[in-house]
Structures are given as C-alpha cells and as structure tokens.
BADREN-544454 format. One record per atom (N, C-alpha, C): residue number from 1; residue in three letters; atom name; x, y, z. Coordinates in Angstrom, 2 decimals. Layout:
BEGIN
R:NUM:Ala:CA:X:Y:Z $
...
# end
This chain:
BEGIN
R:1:Unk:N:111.82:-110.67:4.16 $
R:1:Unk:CA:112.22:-110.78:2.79 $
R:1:Unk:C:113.70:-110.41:2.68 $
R:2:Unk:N:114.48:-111.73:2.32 $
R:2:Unk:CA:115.99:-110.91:1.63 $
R:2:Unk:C:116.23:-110.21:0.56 $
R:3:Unk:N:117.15:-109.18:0.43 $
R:3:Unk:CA:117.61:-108.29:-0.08 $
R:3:Unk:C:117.58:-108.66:-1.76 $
R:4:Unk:N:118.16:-109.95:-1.61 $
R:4:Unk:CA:118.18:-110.55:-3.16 $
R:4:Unk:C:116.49:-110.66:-4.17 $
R:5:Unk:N:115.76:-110.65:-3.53 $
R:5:Unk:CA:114.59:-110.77:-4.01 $
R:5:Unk:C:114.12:-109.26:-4.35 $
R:6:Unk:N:114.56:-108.12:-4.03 $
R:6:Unk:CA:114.44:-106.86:-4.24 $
R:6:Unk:C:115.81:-106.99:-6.15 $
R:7:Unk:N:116.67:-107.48:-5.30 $
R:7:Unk:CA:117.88:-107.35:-6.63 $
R:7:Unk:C:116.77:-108.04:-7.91 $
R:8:Unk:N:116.73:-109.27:-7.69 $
R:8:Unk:CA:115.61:-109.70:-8.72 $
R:8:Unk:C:115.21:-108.42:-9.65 $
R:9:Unk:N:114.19:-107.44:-8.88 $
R:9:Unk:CA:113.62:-106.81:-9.24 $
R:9:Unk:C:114.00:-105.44:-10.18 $
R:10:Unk:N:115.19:-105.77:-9.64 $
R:10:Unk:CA:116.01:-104.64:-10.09 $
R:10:Unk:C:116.82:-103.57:-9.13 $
R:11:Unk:N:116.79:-103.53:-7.80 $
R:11:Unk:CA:117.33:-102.96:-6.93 $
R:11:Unk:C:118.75:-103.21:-7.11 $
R:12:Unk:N:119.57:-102.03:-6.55 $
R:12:Unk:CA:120.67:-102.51:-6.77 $
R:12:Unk:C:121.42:-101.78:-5.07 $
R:13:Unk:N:122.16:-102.01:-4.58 $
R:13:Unk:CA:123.17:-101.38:-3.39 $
R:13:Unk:C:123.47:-99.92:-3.66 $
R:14:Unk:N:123.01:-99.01:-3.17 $
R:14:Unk:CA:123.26:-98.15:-3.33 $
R:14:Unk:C:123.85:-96.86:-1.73 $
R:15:Unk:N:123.86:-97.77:-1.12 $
R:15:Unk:CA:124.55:-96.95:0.13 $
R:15:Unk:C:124.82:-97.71:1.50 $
R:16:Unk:N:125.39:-97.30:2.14 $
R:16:Unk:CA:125.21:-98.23:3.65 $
R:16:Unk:C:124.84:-96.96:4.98 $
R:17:Unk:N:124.33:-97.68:5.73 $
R:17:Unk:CA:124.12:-96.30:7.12 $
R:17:Unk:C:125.47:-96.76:8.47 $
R:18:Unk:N:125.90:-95.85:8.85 $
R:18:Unk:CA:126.84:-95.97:9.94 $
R:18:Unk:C:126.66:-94.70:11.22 $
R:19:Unk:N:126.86:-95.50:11.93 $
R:19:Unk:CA:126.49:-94.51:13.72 $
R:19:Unk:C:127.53:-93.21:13.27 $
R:20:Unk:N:127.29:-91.62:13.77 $
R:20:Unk:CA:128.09:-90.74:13.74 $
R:20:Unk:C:127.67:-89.85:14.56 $
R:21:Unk:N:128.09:-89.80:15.77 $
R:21:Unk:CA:127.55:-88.92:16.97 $
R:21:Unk:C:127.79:-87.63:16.65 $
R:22:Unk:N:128.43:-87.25:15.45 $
R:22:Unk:CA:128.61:-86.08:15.46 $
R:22:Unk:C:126.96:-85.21:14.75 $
R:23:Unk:N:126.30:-86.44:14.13 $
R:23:Unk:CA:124.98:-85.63:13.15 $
R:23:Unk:C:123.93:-85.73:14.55 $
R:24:Unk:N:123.15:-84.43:13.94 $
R:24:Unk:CA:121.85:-84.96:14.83 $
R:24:Unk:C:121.13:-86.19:15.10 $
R:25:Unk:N:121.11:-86.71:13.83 $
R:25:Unk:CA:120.37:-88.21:13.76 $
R:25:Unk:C:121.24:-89.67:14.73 $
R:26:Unk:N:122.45:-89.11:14.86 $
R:26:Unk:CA:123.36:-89.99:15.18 $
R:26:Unk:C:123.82:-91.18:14.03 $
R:27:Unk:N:123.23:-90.56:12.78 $
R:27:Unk:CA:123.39:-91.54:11.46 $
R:27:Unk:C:123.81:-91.31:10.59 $
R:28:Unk:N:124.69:-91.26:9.67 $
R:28:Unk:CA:125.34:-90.88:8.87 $
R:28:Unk:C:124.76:-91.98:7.28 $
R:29:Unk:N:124.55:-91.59:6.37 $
R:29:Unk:CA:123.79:-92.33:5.38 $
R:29:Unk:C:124.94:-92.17:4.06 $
R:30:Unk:N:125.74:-93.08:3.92 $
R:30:Unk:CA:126.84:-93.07:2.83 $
R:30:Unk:C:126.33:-93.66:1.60 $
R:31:Unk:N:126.63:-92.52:0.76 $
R:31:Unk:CA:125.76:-92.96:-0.49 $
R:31:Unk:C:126.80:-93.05:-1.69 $
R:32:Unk:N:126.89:-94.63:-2.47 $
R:32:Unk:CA:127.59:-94.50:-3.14 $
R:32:Unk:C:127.03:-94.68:-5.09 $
R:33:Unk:N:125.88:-94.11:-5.40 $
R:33:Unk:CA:125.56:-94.06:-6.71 $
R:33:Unk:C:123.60:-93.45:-6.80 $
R:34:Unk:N:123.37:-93.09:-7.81 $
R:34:Unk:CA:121.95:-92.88:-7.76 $
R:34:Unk:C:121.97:-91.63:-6.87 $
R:35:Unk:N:122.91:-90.27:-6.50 $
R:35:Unk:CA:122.25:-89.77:-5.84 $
R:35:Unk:C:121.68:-88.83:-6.35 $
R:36:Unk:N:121.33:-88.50:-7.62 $
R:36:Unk:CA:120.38:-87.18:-8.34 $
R:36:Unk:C:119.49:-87.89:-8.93 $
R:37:Unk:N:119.23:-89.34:-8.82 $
R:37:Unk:CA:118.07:-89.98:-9.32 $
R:37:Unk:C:116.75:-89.89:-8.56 $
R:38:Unk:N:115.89:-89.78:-8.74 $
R:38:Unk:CA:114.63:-89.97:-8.18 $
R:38:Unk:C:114.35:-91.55:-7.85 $
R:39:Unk:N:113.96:-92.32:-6.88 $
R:39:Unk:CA:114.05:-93.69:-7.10 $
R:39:Unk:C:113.05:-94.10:-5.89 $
R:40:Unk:N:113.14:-95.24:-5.83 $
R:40:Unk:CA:112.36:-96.04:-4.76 $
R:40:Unk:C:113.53:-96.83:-3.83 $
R:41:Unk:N:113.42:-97.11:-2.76 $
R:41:Unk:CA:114.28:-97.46:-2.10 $
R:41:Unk:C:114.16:-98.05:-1.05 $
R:42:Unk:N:115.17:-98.65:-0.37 $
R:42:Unk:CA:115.07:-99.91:0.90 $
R:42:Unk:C:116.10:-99.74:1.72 $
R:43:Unk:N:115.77:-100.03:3.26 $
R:43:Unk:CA:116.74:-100.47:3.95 $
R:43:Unk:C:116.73:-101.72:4.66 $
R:44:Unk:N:117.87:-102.32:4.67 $
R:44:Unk:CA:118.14:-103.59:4.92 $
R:44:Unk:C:119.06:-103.87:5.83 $
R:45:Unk:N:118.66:-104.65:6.79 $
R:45:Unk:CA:119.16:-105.08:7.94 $
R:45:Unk:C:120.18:-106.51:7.53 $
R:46:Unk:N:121.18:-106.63:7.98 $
R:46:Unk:CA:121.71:-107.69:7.37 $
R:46:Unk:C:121.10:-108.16:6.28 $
R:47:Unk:N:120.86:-107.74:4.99 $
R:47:Unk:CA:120.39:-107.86:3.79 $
R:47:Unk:C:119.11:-108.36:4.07 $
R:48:Unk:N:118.15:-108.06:5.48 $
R:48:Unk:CA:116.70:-108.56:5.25 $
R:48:Unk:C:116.08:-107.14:5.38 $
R:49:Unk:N:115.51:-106.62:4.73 $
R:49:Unk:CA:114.67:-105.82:3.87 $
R:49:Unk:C:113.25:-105.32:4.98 $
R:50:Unk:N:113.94:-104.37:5.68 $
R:50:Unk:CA:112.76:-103.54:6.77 $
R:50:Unk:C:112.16:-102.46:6.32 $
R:51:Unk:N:112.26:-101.57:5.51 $
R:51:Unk:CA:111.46:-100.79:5.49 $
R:51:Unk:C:111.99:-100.31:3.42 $
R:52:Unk:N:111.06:-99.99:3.08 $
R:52:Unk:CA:110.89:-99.61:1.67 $
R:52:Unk:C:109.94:-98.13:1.55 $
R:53:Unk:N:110.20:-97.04:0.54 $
R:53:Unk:CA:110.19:-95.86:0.77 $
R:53:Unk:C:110.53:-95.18:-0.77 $
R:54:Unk:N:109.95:-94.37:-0.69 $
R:54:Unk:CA:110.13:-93.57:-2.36 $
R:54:Unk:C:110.52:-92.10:-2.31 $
R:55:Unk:N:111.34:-91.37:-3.16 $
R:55:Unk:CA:111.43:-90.30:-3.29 $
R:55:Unk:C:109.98:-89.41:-3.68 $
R:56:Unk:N:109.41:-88.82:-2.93 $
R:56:Unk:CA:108.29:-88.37:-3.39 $
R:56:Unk:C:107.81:-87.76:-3.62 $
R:57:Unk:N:108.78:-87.00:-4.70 $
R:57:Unk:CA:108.08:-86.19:-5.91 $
R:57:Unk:C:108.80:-86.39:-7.10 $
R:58:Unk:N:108.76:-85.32:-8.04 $
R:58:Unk:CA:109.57:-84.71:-9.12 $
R:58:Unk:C:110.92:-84.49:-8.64 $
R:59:Unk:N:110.67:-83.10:-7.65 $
R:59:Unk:CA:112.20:-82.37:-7.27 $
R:59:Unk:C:112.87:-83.36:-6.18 $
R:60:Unk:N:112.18:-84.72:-5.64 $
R:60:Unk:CA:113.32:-84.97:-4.92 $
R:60:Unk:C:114.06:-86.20:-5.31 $
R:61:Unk:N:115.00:-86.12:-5.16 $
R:61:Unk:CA:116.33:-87.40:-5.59 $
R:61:Unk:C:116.91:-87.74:-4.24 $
R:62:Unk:N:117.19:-89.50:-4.89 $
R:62:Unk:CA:117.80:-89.99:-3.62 $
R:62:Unk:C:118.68:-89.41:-2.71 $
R:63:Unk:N:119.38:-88.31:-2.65 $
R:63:Unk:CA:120.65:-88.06:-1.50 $
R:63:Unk:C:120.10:-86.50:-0.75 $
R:64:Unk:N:118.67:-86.29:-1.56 $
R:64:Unk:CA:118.15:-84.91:-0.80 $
R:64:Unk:C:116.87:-85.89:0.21 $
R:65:Unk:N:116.29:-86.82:-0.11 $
R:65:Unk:CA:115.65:-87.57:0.92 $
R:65:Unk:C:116.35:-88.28:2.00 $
R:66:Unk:N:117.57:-88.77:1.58 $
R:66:Unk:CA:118.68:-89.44:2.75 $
R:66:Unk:C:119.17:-88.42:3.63 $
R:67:Unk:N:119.10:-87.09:3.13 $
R:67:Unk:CA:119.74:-86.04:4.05 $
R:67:Unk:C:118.26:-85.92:4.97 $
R:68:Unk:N:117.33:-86.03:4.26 $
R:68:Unk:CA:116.00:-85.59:5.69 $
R:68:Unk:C:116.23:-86.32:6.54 $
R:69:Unk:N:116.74:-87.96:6.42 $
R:69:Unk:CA:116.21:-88.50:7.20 $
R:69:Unk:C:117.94:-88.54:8.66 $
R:70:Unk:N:118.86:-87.69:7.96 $
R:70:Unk:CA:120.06:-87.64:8.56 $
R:70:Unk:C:119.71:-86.61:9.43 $
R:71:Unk:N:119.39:-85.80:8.56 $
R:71:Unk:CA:118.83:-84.51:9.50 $
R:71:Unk:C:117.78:-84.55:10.24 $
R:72:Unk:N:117.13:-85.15:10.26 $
R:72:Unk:CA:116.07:-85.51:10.91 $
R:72:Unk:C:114.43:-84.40:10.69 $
R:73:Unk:N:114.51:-84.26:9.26 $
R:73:Unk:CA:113.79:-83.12:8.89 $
R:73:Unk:C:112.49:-83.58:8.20 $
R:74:Unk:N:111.36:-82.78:8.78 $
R:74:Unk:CA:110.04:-83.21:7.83 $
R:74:Unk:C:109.31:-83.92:8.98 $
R:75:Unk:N:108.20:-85.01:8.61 $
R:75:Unk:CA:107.61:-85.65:9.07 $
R:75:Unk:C:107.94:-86.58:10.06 $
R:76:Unk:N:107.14:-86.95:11.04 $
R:76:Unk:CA:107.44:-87.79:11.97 $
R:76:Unk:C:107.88:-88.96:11.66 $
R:77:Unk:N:108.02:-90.11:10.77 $
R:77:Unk:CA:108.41:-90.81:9.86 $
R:77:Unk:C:110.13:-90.50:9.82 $
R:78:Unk:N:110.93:-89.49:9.30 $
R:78:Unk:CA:111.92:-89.87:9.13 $
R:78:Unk:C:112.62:-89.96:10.48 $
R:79:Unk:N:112.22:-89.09:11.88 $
R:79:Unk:CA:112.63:-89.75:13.02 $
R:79:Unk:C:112.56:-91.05:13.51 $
R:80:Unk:N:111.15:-91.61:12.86 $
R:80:Unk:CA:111.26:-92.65:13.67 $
R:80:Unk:C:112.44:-94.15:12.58 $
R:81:Unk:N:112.14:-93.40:11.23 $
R:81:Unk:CA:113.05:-94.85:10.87 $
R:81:Unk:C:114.82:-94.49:11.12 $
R:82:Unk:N:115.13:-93.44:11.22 $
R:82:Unk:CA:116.50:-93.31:11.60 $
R:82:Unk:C:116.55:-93.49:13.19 $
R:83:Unk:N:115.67:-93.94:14.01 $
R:83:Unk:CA:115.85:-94.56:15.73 $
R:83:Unk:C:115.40:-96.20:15.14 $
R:84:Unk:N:115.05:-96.69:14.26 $
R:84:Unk:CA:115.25:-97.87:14.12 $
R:84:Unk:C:116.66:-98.30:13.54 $
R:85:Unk:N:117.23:-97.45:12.05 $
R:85:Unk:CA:118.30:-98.04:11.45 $
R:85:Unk:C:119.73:-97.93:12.71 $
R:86:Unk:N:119.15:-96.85:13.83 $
R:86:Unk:CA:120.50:-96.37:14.62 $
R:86:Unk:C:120.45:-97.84:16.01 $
R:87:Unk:N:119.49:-98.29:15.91 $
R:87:Unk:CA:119.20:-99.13:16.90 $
R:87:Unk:C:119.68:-100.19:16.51 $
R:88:Unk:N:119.98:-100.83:15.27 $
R:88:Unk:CA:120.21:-101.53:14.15 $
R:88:Unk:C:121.31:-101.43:14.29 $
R:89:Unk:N:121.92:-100.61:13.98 $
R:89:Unk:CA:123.57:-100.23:13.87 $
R:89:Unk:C:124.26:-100.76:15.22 $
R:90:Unk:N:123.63:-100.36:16.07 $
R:90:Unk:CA:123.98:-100.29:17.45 $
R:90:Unk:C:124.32:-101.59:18.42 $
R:91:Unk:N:123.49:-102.42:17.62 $
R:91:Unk:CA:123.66:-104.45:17.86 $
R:91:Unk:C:124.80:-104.71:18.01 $
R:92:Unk:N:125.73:-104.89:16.76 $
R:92:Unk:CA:125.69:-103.98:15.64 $
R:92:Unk:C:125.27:-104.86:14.78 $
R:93:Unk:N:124.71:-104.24:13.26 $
R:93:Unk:CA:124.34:-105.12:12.49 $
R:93:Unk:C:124.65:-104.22:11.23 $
R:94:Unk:N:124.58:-104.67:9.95 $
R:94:Unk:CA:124.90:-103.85:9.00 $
R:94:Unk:C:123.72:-103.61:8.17 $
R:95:Unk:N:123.50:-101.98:7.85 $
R:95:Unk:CA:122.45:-101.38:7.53 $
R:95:Unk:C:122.81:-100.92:5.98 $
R:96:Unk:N:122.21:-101.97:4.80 $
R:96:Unk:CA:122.91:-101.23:3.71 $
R:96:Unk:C:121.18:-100.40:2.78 $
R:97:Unk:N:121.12:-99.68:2.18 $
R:97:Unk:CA:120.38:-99.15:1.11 $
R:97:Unk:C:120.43:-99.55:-0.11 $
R:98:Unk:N:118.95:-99.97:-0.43 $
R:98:Unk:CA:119.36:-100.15:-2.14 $
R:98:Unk:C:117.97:-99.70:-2.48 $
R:99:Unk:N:118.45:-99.31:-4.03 $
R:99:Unk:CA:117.46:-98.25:-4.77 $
R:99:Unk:C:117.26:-99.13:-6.04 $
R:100:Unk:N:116.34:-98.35:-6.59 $
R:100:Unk:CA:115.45:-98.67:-7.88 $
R:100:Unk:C:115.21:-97.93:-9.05 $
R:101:Unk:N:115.85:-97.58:-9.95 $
R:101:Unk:CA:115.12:-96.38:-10.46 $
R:101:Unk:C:114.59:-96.96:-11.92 $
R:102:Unk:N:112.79:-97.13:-12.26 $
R:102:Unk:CA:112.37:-97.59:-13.41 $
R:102:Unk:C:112.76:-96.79:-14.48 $
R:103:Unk:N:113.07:-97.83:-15.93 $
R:103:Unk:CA:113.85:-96.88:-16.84 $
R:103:Unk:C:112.86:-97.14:-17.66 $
R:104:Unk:N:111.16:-97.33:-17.11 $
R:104:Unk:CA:110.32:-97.77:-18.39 $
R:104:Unk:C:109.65:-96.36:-18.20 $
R:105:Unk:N:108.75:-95.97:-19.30 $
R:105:Unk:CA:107.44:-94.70:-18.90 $
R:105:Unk:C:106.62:-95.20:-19.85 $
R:106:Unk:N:105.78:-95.16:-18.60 $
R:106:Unk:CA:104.33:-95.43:-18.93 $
R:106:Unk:C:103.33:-94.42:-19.15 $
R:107:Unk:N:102.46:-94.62:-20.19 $
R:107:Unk:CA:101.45:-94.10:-20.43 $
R:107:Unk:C:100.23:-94.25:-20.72 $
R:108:Unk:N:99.25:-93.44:-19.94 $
R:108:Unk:CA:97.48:-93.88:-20.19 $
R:108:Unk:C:96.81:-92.73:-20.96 $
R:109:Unk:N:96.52:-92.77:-22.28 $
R:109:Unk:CA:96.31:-92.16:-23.06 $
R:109:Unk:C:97.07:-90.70:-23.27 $
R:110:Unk:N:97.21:-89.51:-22.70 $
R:110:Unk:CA:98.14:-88.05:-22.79 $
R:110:Unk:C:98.20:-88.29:-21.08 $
R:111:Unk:N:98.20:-89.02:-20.31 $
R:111:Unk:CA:98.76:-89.17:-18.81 $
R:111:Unk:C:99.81:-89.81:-18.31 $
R:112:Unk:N:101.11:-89.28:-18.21 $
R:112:Unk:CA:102.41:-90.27:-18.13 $
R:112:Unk:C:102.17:-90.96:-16.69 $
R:113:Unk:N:102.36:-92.01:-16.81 $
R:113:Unk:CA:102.15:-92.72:-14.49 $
R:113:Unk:C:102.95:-92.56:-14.16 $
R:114:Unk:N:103.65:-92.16:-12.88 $
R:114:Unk:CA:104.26:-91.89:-12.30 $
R:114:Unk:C:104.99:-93.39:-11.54 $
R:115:Unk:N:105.65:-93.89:-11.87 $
R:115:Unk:CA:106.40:-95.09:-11.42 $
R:115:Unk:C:107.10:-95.37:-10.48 $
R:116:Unk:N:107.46:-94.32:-9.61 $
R:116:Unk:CA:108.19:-94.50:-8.43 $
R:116:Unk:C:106.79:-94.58:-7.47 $
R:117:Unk:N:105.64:-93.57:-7.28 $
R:117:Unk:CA:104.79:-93.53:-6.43 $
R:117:Unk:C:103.81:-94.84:-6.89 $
R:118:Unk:N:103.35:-95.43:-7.76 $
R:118:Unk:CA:102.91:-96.12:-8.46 $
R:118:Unk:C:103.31:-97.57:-7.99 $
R:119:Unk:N:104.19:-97.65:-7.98 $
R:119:Unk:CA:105.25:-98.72:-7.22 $
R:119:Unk:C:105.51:-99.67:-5.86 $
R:120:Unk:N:105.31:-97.82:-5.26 $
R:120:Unk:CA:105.59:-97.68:-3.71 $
R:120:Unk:C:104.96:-99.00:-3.10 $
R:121:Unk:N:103.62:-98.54:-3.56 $
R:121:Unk:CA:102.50:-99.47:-2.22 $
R:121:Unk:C:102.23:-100.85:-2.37 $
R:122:Unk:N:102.12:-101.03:-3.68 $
R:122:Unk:CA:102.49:-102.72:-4.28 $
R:122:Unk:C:103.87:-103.37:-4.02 $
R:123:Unk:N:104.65:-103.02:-3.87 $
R:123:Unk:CA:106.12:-103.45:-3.16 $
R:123:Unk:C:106.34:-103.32:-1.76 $
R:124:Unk:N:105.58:-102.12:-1.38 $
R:124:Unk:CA:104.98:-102.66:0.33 $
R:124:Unk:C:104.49:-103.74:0.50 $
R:125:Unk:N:103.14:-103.91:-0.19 $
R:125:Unk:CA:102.40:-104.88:0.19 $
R:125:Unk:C:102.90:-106.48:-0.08 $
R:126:Unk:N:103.49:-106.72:-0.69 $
R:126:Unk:CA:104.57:-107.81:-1.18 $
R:126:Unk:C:105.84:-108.16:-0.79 $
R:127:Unk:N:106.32:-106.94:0.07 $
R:127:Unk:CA:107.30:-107.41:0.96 $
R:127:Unk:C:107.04:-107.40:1.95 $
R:128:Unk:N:106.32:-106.55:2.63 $
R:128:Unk:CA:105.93:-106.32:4.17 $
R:128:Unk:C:106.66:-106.02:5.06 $
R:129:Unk:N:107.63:-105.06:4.88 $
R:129:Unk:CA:108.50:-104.73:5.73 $
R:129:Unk:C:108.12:-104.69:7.22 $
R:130:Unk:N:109.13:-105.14:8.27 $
R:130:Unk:CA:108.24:-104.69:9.55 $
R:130:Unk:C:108.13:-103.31:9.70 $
R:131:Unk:N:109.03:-102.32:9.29 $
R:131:Unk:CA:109.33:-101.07:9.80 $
R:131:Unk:C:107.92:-100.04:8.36 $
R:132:Unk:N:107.09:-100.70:8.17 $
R:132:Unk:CA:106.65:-99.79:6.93 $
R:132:Unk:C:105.45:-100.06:7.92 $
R:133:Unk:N:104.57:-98.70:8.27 $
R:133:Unk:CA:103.32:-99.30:9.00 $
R:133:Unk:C:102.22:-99.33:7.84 $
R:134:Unk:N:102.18:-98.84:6.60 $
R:134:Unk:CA:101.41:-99.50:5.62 $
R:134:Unk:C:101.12:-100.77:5.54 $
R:135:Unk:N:102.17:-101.66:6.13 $
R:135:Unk:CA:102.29:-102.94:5.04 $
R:135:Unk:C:102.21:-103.89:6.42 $
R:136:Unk:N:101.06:-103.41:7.09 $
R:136:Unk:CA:100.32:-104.36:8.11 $
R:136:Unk:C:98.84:-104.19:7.42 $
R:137:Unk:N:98.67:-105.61:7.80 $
R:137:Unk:CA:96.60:-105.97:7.09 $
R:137:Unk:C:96.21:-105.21:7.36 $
R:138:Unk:N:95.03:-104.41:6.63 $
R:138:Unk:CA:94.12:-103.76:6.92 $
R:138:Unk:C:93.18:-104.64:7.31 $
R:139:Unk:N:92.39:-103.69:8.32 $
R:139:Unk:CA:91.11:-104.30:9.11 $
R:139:Unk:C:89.94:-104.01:8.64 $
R:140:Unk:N:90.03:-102.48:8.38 $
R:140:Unk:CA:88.76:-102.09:7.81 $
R:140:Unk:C:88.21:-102.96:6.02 $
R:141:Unk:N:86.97:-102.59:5.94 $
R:141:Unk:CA:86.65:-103.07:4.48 $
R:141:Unk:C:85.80:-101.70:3.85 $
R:142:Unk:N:85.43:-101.57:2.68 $
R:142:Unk:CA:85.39:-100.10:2.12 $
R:142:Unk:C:83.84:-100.95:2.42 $
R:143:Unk:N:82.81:-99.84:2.20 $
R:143:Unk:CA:81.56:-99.94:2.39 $
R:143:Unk:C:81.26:-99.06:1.45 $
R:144:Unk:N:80.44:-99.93:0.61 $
R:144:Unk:CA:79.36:-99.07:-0.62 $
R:144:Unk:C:78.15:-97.77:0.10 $
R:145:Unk:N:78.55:-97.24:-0.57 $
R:145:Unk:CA:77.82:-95.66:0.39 $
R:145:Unk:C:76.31:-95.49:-0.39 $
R:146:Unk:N:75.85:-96.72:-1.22 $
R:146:Unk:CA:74.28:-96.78:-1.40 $
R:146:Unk:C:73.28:-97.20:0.18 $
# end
C-alpha cells in the first residue's frame, strides 16, 4: 500500500528515520510535528507503507513512543522494527513516518471509544503491512464453546 492512500485518510508526514551510529538503535527518528499528540502512525519505505502502530495509551504521545523505539526500550517489537527500518536505511532507501491524530470523539452511551486503539487493528487489516505480524490471515476460527 502507498503512502498516499494513508494521506487519503488523513495521515499526514510527520518525521523521517536516518542511520546514527552514535544511538543504540543505530536510528535516529527525526520528528518534525505531532510530537505531544497521541496518534496512530506508519512507517514507510519509499512511501510504501510497512508497518502501522499506535501510541498506546493516554500518557503516551508520538515522540515518547519514537524514543522507545530509538532506544530500543520495552517490548520485543520495538527491536525488531528498528532492525527492519535500519536495514531499510541501509539499501539505502528513505524511511519517512506519518501520523494520524482523530479530531472526532466518539461516544456509546457515558463510554467515550478510544480512537487511536479502536483504529489500530482495522487499518492493519486493510493495509497489511508486511512488517505488522497482526496483519497476516488468521488460521484459526473461534469455536462456539456449547
């Protein structure tokens, strides 16, 4: 999927990644807008669209999740997509970020939805990034437990 079909949606450019041997990650994540927003977000390989990803919570905003994944902090996940974007880089190819942030709120009776997490997995499943291992078919099928 190209990048433009995310813009459609409302995504907009919000950073690029570049090699920096000096960070642990060897990645340096330059962020130029959205970074105290909470948002949903993409990285894109020559503007084709590998992996998609959400800030995921309340307290976190885009440039405190870009630092995990610089730093290489948290879950096994942000190592492995910063050894893809650095592998990427490394071609070389250009690795830019773009974010999302919904300006609608929704509500189900006194329950506000949460729109970034809400989001996430239906925009997986519709783009299919290669780098998102969600957004390969499922095999299994749910089984009624009567």
């Amino acid at each position: 999927m190209k990048a433009t079909e995310l813009e459609a949606l409302g995504f907009v450019q919000a950073g690029t990644c570049v090699l920096d041997g000096a960070l642990k990650s060897g990645v340096r994540f330059r962020l130029t807008s959205h970074q105290k927003d909470r948002v949903l977000y993409a990285f894109a390989v020559d503007r084709e669209v590998k992996y998609i990803g959400s800030c995921d919570n309340a307290e976190t905003c885009f440039s405190s999740r870009m630092s995990r994944y610089q730093g290489i902090m948290g879950a096994g996940t942000n190592k492995r997509i910063v050894a893809l974007v650095s592998a990427a880089l490394a071609k070389p190819a250009c690795v830019s970020i773009f974010v999302w942030k919904p300006d609608a709120e929704v509500r189900v009776n006194e329950l506000r939805v949460d729109l970034i997490k809400g989001l996430e997995n239906p925009l997986i499943q519709w783009a299919i990034p290669e780098w998102n291992i969600q957004s390969k078919p499922a095999q299994a099928q749910c089984v009624d437990g009567a």
